[in-house]
ZAFIZA-458632 format. One record per atom (N, C-alpha, C, O): x, y, z. Coordinates in steps of 0.05 Angstrom, whole numbers, plus 5000, padded with zeros to 4 digits. Each point is the difference from the previous one (the first is absolute). Layout:
<rs>
<r><x>X</x><y>Y</y><z>Z</z></r>
...
</rs>
This chain:
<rs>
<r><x>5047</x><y>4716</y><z>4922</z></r>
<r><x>4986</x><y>4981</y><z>4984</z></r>
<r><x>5017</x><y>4990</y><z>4977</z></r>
<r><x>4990</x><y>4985</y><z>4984</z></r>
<r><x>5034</x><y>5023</y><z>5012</z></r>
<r><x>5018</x><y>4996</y><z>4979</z></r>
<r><x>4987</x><y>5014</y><z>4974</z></r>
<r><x>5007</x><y>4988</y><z>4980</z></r>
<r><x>4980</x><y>5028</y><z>5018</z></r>
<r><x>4994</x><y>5013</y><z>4977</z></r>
<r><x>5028</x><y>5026</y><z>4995</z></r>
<r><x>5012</x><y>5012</y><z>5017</z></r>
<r><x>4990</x><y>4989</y><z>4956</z></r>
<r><x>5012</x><y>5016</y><z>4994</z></r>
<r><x>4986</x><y>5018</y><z>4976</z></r>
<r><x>4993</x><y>4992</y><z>4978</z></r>
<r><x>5004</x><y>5042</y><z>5034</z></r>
<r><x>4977</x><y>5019</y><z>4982</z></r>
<r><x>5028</x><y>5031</y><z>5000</z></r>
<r><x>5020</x><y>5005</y><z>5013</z></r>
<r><x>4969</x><y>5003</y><z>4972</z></r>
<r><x>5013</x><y>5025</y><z>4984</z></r>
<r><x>4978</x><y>5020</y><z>5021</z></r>
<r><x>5011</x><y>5016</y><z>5015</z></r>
<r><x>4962</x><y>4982</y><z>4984</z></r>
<r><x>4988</x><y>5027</y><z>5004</z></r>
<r><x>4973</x><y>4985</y><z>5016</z></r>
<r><x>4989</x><y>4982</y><z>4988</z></r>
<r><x>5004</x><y>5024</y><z>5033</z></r>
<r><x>4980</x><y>4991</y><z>5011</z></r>
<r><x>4975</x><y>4998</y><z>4991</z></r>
<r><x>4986</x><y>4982</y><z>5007</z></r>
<r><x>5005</x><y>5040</y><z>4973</z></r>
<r><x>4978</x><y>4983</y><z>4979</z></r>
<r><x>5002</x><y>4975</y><z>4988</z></r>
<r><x>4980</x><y>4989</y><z>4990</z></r>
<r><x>5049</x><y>4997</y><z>5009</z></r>
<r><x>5004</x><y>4980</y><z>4987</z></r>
<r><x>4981</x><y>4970</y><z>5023</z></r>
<r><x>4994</x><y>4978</y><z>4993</z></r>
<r><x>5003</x><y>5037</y><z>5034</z></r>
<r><x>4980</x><y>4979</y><z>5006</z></r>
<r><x>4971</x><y>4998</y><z>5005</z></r>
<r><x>4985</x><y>5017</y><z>5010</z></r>
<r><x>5010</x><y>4956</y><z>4980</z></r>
<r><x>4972</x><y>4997</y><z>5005</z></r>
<r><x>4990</x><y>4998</y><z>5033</z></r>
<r><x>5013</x><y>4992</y><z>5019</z></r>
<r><x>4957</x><y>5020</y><z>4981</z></r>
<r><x>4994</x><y>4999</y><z>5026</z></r>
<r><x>5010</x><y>5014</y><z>5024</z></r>
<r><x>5007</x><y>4991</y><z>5022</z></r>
<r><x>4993</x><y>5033</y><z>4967</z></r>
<r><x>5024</x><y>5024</y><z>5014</z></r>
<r><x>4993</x><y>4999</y><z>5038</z></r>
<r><x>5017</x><y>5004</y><z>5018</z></r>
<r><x>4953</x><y>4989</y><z>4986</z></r>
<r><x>4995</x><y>5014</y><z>5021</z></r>
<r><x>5012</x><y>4970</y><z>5018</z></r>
<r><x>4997</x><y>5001</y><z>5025</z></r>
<r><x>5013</x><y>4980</y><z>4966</z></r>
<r><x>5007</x><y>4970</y><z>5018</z></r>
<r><x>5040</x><y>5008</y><z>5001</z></r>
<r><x>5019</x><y>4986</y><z>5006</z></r>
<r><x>4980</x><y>5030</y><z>4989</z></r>
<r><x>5032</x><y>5002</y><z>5007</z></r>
<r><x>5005</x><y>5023</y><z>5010</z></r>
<r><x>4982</x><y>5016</y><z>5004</z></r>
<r><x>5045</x><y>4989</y><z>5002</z></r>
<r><x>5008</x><y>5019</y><z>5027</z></r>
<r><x>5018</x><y>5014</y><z>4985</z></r>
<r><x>5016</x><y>4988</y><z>4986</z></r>
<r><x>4985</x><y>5047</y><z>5014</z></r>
<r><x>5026</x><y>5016</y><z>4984</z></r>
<r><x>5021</x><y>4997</y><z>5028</z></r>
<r><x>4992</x><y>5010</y><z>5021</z></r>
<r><x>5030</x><y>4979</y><z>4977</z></r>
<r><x>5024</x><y>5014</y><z>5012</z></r>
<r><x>5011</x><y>5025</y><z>4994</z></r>
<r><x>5005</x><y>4996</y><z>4976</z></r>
<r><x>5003</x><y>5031</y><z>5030</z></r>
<r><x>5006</x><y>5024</y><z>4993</z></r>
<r><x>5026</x><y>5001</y><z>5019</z></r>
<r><x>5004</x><y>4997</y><z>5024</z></r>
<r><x>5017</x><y>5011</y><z>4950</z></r>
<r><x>5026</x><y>5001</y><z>5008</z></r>
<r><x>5013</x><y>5024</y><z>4986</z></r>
<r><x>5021</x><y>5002</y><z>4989</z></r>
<r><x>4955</x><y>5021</y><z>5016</z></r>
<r><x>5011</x><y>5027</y><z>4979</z></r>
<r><x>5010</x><y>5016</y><z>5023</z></r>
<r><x>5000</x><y>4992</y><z>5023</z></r>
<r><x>5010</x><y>5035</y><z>4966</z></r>
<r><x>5004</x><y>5019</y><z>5020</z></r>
<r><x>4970</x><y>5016</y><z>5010</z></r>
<r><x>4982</x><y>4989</y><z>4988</z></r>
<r><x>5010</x><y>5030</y><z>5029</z></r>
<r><x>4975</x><y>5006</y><z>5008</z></r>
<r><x>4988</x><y>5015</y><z>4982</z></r>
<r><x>4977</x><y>4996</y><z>4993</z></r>
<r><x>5034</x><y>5018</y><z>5001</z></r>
<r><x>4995</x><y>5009</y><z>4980</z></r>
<r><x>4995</x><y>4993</y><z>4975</z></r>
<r><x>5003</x><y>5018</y><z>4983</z></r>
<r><x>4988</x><y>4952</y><z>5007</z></r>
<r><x>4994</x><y>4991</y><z>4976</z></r>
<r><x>4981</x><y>4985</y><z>5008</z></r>
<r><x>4982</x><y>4992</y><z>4986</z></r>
<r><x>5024</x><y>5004</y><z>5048</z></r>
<r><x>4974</x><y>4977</y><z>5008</z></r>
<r><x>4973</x><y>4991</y><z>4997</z></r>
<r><x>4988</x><y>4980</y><z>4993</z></r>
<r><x>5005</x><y>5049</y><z>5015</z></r>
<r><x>4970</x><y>5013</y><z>4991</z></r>
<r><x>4988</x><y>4988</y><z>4975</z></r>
<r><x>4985</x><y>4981</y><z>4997</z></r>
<r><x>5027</x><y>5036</y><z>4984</z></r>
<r><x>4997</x><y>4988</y><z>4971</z></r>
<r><x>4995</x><y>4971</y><z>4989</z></r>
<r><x>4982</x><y>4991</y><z>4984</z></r>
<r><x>5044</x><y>4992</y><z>5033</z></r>
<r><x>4991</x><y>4972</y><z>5000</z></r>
<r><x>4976</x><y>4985</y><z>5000</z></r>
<r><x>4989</x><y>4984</y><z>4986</z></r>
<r><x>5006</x><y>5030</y><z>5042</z></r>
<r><x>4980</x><y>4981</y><z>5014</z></r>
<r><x>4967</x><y>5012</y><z>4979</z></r>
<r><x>4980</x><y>4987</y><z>4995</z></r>
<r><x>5026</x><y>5042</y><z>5000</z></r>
<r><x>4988</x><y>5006</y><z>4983</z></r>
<r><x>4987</x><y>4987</y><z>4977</z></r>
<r><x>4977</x><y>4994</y><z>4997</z></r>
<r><x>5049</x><y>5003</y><z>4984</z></r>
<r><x>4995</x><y>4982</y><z>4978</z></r>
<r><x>5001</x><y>4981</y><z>4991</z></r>
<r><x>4997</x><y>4992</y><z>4977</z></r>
<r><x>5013</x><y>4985</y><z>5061</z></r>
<r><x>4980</x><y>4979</y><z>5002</z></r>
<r><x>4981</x><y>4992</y><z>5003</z></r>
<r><x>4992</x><y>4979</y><z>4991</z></r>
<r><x>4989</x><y>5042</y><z>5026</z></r>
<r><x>4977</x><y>5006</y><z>5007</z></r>
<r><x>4980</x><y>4992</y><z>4986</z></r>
<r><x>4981</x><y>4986</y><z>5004</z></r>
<r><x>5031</x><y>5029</y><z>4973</z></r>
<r><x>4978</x><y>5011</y><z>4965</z></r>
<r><x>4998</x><y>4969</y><z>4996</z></r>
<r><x>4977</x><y>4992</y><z>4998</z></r>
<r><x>5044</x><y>4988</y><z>5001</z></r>
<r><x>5003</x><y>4979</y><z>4986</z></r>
<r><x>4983</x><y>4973</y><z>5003</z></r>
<r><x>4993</x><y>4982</y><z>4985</z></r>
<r><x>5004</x><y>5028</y><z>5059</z></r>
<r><x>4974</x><y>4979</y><z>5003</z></r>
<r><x>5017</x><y>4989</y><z>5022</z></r>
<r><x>4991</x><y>4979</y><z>5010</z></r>
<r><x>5041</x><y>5035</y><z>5006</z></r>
<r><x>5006</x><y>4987</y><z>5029</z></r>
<r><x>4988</x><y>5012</y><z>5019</z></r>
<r><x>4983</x><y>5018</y><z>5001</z></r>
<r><x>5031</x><y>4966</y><z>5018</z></r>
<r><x>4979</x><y>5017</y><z>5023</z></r>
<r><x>5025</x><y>5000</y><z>5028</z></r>
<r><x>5005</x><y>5017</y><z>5017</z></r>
<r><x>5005</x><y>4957</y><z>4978</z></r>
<r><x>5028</x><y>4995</y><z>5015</z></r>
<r><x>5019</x><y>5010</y><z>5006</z></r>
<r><x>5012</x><y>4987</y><z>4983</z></r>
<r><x>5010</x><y>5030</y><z>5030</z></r>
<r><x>5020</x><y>5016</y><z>4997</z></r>
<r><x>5020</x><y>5002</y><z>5026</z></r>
<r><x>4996</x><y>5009</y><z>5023</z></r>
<r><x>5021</x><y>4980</y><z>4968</z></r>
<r><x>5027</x><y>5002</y><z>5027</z></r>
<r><x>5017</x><y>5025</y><z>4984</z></r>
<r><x>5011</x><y>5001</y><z>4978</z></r>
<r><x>4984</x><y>5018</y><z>5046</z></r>
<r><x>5028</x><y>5014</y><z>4998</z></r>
<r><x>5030</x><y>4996</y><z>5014</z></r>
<r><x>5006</x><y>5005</y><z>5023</z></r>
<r><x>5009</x><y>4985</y><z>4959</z></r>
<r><x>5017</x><y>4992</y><z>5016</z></r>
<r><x>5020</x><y>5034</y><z>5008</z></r>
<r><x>4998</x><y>5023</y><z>4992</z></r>
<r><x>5021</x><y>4965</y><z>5028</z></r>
<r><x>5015</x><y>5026</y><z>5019</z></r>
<r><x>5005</x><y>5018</y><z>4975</z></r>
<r><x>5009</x><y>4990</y><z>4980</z></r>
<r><x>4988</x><y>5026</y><z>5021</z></r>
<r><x>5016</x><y>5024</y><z>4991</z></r>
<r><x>4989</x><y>5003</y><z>4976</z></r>
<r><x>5013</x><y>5011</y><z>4982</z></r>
<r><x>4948</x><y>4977</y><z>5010</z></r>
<r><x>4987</x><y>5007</y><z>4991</z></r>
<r><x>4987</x><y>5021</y><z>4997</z></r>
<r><x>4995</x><y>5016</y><z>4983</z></r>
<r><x>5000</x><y>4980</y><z>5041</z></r>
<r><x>4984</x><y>5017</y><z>5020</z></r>
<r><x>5001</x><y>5024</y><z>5010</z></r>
<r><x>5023</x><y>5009</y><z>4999</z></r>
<r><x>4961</x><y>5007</y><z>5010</z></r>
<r><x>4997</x><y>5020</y><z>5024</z></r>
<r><x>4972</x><y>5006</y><z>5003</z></r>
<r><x>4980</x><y>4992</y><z>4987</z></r>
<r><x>5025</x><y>5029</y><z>5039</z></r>
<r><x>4968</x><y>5002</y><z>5007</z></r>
<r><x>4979</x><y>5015</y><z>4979</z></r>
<r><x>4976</x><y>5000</y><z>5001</z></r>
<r><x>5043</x><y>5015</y><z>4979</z></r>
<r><x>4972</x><y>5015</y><z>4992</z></r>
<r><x>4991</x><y>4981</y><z>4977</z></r>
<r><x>4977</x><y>4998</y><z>4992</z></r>
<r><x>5046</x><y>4988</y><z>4999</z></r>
<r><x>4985</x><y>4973</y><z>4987</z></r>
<r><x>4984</x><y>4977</y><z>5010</z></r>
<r><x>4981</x><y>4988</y><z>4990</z></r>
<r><x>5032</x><y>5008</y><z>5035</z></r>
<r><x>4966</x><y>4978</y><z>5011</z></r>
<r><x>4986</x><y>5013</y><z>5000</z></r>
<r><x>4983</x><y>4993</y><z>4984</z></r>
<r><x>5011</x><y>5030</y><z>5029</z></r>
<r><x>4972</x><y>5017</y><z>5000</z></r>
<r><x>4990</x><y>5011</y><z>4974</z></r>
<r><x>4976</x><y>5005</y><z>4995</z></r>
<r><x>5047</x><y>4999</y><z>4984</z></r>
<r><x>4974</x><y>5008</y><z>4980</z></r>
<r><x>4986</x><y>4975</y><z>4990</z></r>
<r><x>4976</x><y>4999</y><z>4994</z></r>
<r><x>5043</x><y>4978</y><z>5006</z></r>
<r><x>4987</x><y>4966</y><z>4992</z></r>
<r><x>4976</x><y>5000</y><z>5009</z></r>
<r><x>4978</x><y>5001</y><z>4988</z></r>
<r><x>5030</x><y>4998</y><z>5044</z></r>
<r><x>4971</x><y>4997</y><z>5018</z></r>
<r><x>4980</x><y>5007</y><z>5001</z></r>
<r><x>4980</x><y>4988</y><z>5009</z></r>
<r><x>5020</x><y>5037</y><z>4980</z></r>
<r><x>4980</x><y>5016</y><z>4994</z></r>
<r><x>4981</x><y>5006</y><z>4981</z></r>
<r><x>4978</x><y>5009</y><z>5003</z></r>
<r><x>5043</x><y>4981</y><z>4968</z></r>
<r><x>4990</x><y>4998</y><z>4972</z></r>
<r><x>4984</x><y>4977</y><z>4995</z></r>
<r><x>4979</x><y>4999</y><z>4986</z></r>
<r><x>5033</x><y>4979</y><z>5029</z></r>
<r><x>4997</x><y>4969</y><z>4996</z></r>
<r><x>4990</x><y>4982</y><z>5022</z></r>
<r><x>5012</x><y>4986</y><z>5016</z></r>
<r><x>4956</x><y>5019</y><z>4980</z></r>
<r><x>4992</x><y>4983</y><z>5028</z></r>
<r><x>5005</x><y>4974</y><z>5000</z></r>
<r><x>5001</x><y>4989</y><z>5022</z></r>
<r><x>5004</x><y>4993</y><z>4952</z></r>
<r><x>4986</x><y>4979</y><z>4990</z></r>
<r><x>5025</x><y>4981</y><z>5005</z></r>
<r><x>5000</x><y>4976</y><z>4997</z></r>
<r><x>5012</x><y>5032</y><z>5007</z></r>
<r><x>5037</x><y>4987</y><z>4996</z></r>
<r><x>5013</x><y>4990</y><z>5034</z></r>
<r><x>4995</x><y>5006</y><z>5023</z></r>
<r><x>5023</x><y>4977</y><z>4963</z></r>
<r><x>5015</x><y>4992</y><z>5020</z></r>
<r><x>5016</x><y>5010</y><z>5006</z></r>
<r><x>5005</x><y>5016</y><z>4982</z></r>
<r><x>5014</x><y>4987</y><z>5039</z></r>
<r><x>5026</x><y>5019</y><z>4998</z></r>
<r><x>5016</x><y>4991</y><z>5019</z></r>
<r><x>4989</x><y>4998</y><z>5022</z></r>
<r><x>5034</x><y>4995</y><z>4976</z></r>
<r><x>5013</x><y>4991</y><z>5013</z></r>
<r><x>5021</x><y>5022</y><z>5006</z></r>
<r><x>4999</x><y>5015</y><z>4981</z></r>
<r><x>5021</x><y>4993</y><z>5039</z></r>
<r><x>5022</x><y>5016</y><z>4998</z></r>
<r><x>5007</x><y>4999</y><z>5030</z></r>
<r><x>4987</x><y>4991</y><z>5019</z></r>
<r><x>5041</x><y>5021</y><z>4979</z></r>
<r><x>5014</x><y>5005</y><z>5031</z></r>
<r><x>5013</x><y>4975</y><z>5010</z></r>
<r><x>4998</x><y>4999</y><z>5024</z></r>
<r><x>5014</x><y>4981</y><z>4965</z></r>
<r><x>5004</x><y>4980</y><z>4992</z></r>
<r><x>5031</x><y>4988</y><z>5001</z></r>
<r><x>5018</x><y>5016</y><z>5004</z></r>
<r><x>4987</x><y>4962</y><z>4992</z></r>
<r><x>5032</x><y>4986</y><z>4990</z></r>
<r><x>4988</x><y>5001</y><z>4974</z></r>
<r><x>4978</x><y>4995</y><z>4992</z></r>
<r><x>5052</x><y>5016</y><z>4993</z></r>
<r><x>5006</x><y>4997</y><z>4972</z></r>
<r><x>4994</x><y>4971</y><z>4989</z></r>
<r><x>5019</x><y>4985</y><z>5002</z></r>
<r><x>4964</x><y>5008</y><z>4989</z></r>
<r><x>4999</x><y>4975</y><z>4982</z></r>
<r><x>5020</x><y>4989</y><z>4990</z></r>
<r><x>5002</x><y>4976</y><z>5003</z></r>
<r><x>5015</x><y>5036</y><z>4985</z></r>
<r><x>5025</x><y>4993</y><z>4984</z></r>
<r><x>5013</x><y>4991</y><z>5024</z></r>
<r><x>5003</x><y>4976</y><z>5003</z></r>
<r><x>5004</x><y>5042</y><z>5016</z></r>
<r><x>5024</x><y>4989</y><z>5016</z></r>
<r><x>4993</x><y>4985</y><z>5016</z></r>
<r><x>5018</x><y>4987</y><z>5009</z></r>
<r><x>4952</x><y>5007</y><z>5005</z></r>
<r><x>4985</x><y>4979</y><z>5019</z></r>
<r><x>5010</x><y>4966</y><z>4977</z></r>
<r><x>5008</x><y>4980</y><z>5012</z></r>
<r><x>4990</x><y>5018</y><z>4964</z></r>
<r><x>5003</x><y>4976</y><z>4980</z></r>
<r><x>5030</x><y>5001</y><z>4999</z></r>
<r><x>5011</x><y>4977</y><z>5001</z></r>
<r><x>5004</x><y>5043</y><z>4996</z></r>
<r><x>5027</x><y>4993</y><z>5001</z></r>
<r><x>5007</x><y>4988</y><z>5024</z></r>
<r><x>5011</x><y>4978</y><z>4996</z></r>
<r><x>4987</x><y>5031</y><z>5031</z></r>
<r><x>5007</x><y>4990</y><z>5024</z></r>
<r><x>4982</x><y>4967</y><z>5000</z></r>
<r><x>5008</x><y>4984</y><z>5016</z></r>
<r><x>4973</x><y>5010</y><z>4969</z></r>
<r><x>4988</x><y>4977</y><z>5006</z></r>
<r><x>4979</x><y>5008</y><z>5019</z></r>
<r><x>4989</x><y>4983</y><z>5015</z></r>
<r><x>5004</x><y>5042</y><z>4987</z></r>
<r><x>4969</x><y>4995</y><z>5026</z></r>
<r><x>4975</x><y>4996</y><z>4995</z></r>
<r><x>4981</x><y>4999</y><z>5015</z></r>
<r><x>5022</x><y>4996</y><z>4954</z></r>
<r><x>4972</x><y>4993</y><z>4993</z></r>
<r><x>4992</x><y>4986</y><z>4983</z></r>
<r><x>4986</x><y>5006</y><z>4981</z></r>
<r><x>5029</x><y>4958</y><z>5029</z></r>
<r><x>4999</x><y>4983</y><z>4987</z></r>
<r><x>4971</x><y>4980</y><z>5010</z></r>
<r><x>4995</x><y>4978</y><z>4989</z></r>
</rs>
C-alpha cells in the first residue's frame, strides 16, 4: 500500500491488513501474538518462519485468523517478478 510504519499499532484498522512474519520460529509465536492483541487477524508465515509446533500452537490458540504458510518467500516471489 506504500505505507511506511515503525510498529504495527501505528495502523489504523488492524483487522483489514495482513502481518507478513519474517522472524526466526522462535520469535514467531510472539508476533502473531502481539498482533493478535492489536486487532489482526491476517498472517503469512513466510519460509523459515515457521514450523510445526508453531502452526499448531497458532491453530489452536487462534480460531478466528487467517493463516497462510508453507509457501514461496514473498521477498524472493517480487524479486524474481512473480507477483506482478
Amino acid at each position: 500500500e506504500g505505507l511506511k510504519v515503525q510498529q504495527l499499532s501505528e495502523l489504523a484498522e488492524p483487522a483489514s491488513w495482513g502481518v507478513s512474519i519474517v522472524t526466526p520460529p522462535k520469535v514467531s509465536l510472539q508476533v502473531v501474538r502481539d498482533a493478535y492483541e492489536l486487532g489482526f487477524r491476517k498472517f503469512w508465515l513466510q519460509p523459515g518462519a515457521e514450523s510445526k509446533d508453531i502452526i499448531d500452537e497458532i491453530t489452536n490458540s487462534f480460531s478466528d485468523i487467517d493463516l497462510i504458510y508453507g509457501g514461496p518467500c514473498i521477498l524472493v516471489s517480487l524479486d524474481r517478478g512473480e507477483h506482478k
